[in-house]
Backbone as CSV, one residue per row, in Angstrom:
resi,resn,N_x,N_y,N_z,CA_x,CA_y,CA_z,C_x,C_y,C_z
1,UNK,12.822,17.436,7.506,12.676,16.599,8.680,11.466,15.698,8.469
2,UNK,11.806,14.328,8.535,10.895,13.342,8.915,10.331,13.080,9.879
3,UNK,9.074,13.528,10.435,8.318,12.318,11.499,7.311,11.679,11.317
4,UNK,6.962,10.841,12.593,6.036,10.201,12.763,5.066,9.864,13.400
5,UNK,3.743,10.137,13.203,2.733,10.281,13.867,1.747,8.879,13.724
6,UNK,0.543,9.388,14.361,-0.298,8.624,14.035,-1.843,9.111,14.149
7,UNK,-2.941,9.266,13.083,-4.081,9.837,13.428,-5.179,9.162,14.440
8,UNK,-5.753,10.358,15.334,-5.924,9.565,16.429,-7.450,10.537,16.330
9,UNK,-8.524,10.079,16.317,-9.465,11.160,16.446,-9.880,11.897,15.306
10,UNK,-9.409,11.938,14.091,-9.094,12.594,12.604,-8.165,13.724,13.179
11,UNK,-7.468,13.913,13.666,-6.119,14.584,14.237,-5.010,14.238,14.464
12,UNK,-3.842,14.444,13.325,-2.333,13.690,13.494,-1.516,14.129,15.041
13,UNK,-1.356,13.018,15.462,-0.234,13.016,16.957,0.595,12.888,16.411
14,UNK,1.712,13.912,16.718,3.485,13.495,15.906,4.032,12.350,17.150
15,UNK,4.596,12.108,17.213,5.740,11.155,18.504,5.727,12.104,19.986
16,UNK,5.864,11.451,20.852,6.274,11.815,21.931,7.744,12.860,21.804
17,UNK,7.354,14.560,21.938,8.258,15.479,22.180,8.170,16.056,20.906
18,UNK,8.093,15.598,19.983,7.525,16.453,18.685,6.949,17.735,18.717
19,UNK,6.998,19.123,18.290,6.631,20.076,18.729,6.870,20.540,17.639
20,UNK,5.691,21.603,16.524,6.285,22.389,15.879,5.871,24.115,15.992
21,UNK,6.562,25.037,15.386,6.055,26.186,16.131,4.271,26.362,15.769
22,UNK,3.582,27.323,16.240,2.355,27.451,16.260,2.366,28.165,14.702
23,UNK,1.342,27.750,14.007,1.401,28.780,12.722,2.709,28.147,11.512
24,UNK,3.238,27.015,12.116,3.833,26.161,11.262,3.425,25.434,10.064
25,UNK,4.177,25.754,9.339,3.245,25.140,7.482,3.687,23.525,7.365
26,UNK,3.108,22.919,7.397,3.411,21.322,7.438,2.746,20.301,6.188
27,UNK,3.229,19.580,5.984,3.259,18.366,4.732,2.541,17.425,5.647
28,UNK,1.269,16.747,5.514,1.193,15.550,5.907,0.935,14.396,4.854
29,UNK,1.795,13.157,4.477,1.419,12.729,3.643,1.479,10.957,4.001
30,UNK,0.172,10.565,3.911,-0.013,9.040,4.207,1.314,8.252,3.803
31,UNK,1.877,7.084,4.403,2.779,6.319,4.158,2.314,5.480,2.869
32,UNK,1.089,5.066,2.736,0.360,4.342,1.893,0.854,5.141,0.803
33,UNK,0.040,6.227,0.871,0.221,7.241,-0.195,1.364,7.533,-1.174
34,UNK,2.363,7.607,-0.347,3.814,8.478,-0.950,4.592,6.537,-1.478
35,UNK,3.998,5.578,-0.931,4.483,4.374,-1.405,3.922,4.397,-3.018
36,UNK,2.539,4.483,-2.665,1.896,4.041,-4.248,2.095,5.079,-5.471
37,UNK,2.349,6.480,-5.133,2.933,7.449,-5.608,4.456,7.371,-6.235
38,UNK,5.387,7.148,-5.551,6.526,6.708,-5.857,7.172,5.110,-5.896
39,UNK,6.355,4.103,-5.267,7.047,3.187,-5.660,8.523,2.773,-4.516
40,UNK,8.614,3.253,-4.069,9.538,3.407,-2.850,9.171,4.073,-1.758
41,UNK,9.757,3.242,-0.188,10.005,3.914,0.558,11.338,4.801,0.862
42,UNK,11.298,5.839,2.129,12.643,6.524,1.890,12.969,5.430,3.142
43,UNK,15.089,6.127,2.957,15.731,5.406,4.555,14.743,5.836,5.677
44,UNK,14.370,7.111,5.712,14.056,7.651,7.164,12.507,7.005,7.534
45,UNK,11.829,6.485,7.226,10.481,5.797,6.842,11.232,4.305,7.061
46,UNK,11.977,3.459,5.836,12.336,2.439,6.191,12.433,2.013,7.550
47,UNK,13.555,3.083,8.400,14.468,2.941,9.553,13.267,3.098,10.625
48,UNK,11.939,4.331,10.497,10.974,4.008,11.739,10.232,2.749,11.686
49,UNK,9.905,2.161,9.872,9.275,0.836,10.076,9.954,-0.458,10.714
50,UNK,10.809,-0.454,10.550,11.625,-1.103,11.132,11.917,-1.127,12.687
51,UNK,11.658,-0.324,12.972,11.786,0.250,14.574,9.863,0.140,15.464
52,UNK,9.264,0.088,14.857,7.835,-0.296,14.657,7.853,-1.635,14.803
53,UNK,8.568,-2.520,13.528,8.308,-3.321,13.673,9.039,-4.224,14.820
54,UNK,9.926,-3.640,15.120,10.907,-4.325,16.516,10.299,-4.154,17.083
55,UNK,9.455,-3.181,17.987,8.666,-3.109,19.069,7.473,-4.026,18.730
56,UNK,7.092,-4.608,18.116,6.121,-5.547,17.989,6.880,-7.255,18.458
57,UNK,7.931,-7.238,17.777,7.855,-8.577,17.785,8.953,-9.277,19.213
58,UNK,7.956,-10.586,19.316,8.622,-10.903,20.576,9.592,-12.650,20.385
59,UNK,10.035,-13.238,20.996,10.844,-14.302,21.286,9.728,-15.501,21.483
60,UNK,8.381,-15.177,21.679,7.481,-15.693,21.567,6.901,-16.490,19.974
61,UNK,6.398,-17.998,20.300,5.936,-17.751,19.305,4.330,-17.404,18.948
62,UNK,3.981,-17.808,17.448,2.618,-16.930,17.881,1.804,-17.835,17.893
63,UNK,0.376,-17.231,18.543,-0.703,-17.495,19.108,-1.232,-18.370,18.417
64,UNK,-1.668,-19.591,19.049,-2.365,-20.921,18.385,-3.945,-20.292,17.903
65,UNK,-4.771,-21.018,17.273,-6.156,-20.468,16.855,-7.184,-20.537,18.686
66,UNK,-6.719,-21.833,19.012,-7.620,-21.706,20.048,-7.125,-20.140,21.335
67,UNK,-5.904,-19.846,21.476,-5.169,-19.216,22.401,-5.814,-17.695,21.816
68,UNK,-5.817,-17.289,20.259,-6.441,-16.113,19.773,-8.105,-16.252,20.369
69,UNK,-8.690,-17.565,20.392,-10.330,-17.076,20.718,-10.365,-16.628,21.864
70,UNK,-9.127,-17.094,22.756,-9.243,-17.055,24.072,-9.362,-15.407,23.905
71,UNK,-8.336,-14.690,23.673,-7.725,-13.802,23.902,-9.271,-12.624,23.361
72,UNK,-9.757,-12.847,21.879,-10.882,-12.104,21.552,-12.213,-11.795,22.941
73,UNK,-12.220,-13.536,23.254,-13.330,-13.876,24.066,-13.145,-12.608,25.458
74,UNK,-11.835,-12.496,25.907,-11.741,-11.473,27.186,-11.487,-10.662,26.609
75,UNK,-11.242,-10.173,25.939,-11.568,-8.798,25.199,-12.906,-8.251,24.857
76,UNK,-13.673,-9.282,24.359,-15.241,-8.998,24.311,-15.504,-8.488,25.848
77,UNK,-15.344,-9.738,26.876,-15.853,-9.383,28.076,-15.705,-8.476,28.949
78,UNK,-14.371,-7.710,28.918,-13.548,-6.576,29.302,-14.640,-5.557,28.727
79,UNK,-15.177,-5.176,27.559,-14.999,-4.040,26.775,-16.760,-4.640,27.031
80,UNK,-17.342,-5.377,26.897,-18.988,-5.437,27.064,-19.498,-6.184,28.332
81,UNK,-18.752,-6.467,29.480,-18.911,-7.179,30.625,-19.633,-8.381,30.510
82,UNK,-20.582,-9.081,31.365,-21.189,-10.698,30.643,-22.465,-10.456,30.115
């Protein structure tokens, strides 16, 4: 079985509902990793990047340079106030 997580904290989160038993022996192996190792991805990897990457992309197009400063600029201000 394939899943997919993401490290959050230096602690892998599997997906929403993912559960394995307690005391479960598990493989974790970077996507990076098992690419530069083998040279290929598998289908089941392909099929979540792909599904990754659909949830990213929109009908939109993308962000002009000035529309990105905008976007940094309230992000600064959000996250450090004025």
């Amino acid at each position: 079985m394939v899943v997919q997580g993401r490290v959050e904290n230096g602690v892998v989160v599997f997906a929403e509902g993912v559960r394995f038993p307690e005391g479960q022996l598990v493989t974790v192996e970077s996507l990076a990793v098992q690419v530069e190792r083998t040279g290929v991805i598998s289908p089941e990897r392909q099929a979540a990047l792909r599904h990754l990457i659909g949830l990213w992309k929109t009908d939109r197009p993308p962000p002009t340079d000035e529309e990105v400063e905008q976007i940094r600029e309230q992000s600064l201000m959000e996250k450090y106030g004025q």
